[in-house]
py3Dmol code that shows the C-alpha trace and the ligand (Angstrom):
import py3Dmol

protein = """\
ATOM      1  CA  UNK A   1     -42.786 -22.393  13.132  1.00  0.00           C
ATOM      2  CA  UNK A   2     -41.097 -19.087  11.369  1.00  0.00           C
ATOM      3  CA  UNK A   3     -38.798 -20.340   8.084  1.00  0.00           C
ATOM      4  CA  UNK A   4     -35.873 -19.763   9.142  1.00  0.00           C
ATOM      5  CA  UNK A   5     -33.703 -17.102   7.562  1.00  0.00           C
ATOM      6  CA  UNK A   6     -30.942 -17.423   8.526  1.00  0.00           C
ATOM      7  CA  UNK A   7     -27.711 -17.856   6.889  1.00  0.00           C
ATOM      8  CA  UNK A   8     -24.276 -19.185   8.344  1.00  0.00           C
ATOM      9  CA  UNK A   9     -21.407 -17.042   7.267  1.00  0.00           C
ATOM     10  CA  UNK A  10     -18.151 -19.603   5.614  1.00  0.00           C
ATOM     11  CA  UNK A  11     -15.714 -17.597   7.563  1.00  0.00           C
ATOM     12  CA  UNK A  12     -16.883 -16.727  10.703  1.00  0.00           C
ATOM     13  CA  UNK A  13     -19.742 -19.741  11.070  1.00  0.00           C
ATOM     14  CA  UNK A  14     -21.904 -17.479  12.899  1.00  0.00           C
ATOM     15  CA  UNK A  15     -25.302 -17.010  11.639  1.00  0.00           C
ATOM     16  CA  UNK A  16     -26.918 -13.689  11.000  1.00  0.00           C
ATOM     17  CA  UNK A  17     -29.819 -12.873   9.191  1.00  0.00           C
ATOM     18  CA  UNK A  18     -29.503 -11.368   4.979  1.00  0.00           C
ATOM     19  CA  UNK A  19     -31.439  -8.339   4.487  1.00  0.00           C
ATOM     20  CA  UNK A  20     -34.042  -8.679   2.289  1.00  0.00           C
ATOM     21  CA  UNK A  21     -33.537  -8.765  -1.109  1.00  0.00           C
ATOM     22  CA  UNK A  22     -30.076  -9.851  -0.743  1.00  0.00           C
ATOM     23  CA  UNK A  23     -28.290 -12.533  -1.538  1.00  0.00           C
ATOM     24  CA  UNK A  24     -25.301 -12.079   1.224  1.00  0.00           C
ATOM     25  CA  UNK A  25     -23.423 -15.733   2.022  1.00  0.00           C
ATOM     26  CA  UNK A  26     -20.867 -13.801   4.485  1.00  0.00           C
ATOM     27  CA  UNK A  27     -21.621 -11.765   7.488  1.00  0.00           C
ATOM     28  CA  UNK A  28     -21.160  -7.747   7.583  1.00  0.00           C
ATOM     29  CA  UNK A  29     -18.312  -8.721   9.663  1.00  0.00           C
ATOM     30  CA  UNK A  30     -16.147 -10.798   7.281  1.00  0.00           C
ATOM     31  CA  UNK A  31     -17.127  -9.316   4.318  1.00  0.00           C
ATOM     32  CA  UNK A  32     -18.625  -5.161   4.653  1.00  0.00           C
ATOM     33  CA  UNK A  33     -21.549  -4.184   2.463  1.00  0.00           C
ATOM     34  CA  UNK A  34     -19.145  -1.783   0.577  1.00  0.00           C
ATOM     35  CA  UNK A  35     -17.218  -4.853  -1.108  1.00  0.00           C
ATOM     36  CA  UNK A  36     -19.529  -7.004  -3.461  1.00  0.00           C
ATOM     37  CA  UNK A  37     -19.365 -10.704  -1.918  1.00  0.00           C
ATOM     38  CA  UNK A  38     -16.565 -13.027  -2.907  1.00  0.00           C
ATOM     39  CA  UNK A  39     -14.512  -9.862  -4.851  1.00  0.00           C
ATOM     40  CA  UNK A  40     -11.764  -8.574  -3.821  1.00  0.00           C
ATOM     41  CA  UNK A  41     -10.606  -5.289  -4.309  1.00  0.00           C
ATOM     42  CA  UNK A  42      -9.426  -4.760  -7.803  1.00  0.00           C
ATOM     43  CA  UNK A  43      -6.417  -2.446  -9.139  1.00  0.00           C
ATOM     44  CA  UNK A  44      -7.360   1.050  -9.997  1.00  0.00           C
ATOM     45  CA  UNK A  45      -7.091   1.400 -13.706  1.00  0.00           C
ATOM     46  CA  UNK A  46      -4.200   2.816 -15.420  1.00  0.00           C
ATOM     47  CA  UNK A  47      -4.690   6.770 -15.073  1.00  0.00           C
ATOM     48  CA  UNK A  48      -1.171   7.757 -15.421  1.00  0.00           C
ATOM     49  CA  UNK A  49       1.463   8.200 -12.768  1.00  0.00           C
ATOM     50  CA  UNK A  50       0.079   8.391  -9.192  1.00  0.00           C
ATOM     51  CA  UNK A  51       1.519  11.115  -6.208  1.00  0.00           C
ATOM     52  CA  UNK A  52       3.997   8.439  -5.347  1.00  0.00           C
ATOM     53  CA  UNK A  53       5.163   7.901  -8.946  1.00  0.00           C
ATOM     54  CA  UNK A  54       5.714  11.249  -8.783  1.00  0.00           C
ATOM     55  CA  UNK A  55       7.557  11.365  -6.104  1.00  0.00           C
ATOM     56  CA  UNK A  56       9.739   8.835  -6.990  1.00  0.00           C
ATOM     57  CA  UNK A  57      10.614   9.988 -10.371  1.00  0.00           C
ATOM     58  CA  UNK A  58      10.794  13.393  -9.742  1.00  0.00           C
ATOM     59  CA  UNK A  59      13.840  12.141  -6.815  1.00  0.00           C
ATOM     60  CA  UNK A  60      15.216   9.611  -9.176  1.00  0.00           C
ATOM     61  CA  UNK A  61      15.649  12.260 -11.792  1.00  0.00           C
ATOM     62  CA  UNK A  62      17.428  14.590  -9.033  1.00  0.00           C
ATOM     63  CA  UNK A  63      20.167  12.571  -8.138  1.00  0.00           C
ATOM     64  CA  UNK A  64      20.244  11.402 -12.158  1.00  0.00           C
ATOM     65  CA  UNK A  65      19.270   7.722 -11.072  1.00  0.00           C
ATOM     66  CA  UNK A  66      16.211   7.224 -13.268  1.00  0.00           C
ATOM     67  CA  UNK A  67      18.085   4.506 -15.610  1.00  0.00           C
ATOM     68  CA  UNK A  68      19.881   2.964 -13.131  1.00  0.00           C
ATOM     69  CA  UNK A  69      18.396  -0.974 -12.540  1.00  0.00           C
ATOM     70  CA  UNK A  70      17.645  -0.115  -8.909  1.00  0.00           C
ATOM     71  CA  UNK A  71      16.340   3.295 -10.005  1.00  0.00           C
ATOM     72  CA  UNK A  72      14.134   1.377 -12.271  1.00  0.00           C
ATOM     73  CA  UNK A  73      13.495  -1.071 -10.269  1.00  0.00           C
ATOM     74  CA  UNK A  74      12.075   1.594  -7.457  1.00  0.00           C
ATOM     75  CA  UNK A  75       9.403   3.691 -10.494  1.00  0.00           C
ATOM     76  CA  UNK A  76       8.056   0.065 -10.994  1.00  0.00           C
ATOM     77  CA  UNK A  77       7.801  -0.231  -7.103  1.00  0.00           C
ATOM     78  CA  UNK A  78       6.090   2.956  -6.759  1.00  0.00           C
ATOM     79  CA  UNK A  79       3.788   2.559  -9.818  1.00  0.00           C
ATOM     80  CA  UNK A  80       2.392  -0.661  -7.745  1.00  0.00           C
ATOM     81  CA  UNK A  81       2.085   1.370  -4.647  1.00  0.00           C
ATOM     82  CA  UNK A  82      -0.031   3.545  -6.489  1.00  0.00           C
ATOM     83  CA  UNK A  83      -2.105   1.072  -8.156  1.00  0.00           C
ATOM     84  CA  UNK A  84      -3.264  -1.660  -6.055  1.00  0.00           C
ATOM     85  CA  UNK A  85      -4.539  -2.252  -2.805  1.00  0.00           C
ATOM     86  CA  UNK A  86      -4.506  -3.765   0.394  1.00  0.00           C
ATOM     87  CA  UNK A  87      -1.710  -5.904   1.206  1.00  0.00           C
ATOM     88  CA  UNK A  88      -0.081  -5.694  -2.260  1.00  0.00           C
ATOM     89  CA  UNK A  89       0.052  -2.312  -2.180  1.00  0.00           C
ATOM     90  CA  UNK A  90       1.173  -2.307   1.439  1.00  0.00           C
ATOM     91  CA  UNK A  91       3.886  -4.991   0.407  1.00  0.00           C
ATOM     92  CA  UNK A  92       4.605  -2.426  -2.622  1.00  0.00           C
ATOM     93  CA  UNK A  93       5.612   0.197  -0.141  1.00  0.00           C
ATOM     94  CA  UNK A  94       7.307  -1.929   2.195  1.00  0.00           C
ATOM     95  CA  UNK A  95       9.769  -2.864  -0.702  1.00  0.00           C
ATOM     96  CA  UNK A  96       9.912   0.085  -2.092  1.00  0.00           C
ATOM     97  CA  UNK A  97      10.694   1.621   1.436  1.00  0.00           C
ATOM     98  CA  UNK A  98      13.544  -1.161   1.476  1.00  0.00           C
ATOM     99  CA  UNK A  99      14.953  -0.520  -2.201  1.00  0.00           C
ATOM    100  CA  UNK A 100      15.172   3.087  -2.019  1.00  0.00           C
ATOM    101  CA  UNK A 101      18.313   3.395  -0.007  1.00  0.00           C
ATOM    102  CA  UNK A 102      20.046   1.105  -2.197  1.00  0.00           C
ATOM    103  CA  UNK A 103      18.964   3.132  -5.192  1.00  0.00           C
ATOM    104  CA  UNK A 104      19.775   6.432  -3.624  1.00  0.00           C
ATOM    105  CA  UNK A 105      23.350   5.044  -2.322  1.00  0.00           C
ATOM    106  CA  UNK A 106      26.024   7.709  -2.111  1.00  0.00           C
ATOM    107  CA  UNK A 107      23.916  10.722  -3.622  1.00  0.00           C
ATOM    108  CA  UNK A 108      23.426  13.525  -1.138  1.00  0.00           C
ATOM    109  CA  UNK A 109      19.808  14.203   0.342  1.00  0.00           C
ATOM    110  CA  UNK A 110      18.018  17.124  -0.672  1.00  0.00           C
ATOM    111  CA  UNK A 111      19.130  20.382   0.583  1.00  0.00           C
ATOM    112  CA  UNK A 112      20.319  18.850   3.453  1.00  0.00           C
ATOM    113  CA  UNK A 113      24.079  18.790   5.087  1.00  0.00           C
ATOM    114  CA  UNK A 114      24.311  14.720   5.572  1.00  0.00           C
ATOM    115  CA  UNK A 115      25.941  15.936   8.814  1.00  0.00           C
ATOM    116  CA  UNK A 116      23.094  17.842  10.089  1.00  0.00           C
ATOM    117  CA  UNK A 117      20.940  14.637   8.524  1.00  0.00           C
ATOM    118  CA  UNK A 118      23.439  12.093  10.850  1.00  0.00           C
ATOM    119  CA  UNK A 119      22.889  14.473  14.255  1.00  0.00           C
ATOM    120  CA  UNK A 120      19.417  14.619  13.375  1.00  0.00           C
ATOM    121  CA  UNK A 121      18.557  10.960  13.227  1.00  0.00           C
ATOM    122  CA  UNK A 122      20.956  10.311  16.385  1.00  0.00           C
ATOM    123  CA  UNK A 123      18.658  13.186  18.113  1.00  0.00           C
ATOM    124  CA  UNK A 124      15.764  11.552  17.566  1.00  0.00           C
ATOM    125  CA  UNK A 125      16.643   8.128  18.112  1.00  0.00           C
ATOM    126  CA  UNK A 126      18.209   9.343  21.241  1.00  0.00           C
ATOM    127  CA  UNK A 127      14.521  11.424  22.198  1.00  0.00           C
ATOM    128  CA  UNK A 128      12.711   7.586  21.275  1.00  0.00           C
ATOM    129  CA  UNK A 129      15.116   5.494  23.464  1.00  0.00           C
TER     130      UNK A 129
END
"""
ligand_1 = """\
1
ZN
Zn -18.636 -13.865 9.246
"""
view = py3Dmol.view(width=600, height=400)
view.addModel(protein, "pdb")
view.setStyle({"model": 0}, {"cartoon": {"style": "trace"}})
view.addModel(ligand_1, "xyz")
view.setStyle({"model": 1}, {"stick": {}})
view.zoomTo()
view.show()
């Protein structure tokens, strides 16, 4: 009889067969090559303000909201969204998506008429519907 080498993945409990050499517990499926097992993916180290950082300050400074709480609430928001991953950094964007309106209430969108900025969004909700 052939030693069996197989292996039965924790997650999945399907069994598939290492590579040799390797030491792999989970499957390809639950766990790709790319990632190392049992790590997840870690921050990205501290290299100074990302794009959306950027972004953020740059329209912070523009409407002169920068030291507001919210304002600073928002640059810490989009310093996480540039620095982690996965589903922090997707929960990162999603509350940074939710704060910004609050942070930005009653200053005037970039060279925009909020007029033309009101028809616009009824336009296109009205093309979606
Ligand atoms: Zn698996």
């Amino acid at each position: 009889m052939v030693a069996d080498l197989r292996v039965r993945c924790p997650d999945c409990k399907r069994q598939f067969r290492p590579r040799k050499g390797t030491r792999r517990r989970y499957c390809e499926d639950c766990r790709p090559p790319r990632l190392r097992p049992d790590d997840e993916p870690a921050p990205v180290p501290d290299q100074g303000p990302g794009p959306i950082e950027d972004a953020c300050r740059a329209e912070l400074e523009r409407v002169d909201r920068l030291t507001t709480l919210e304002g600073a609430a928002l640059l810490a928001l989009a310093r996480d969204a540039d620095r982690l991953q996965g589903s922090a950094r997707a929960s990162a964007i999603r509350e940074l998506v939710k704060l910004k309106p609050v942070a930005f209430e009653g200053t005037a969108a970039p060279q925009r008429d909020r007029l033309d900025d009101l028809a616009q969004r009824r336009r296109e909700r009205r093309a979606s519907a």
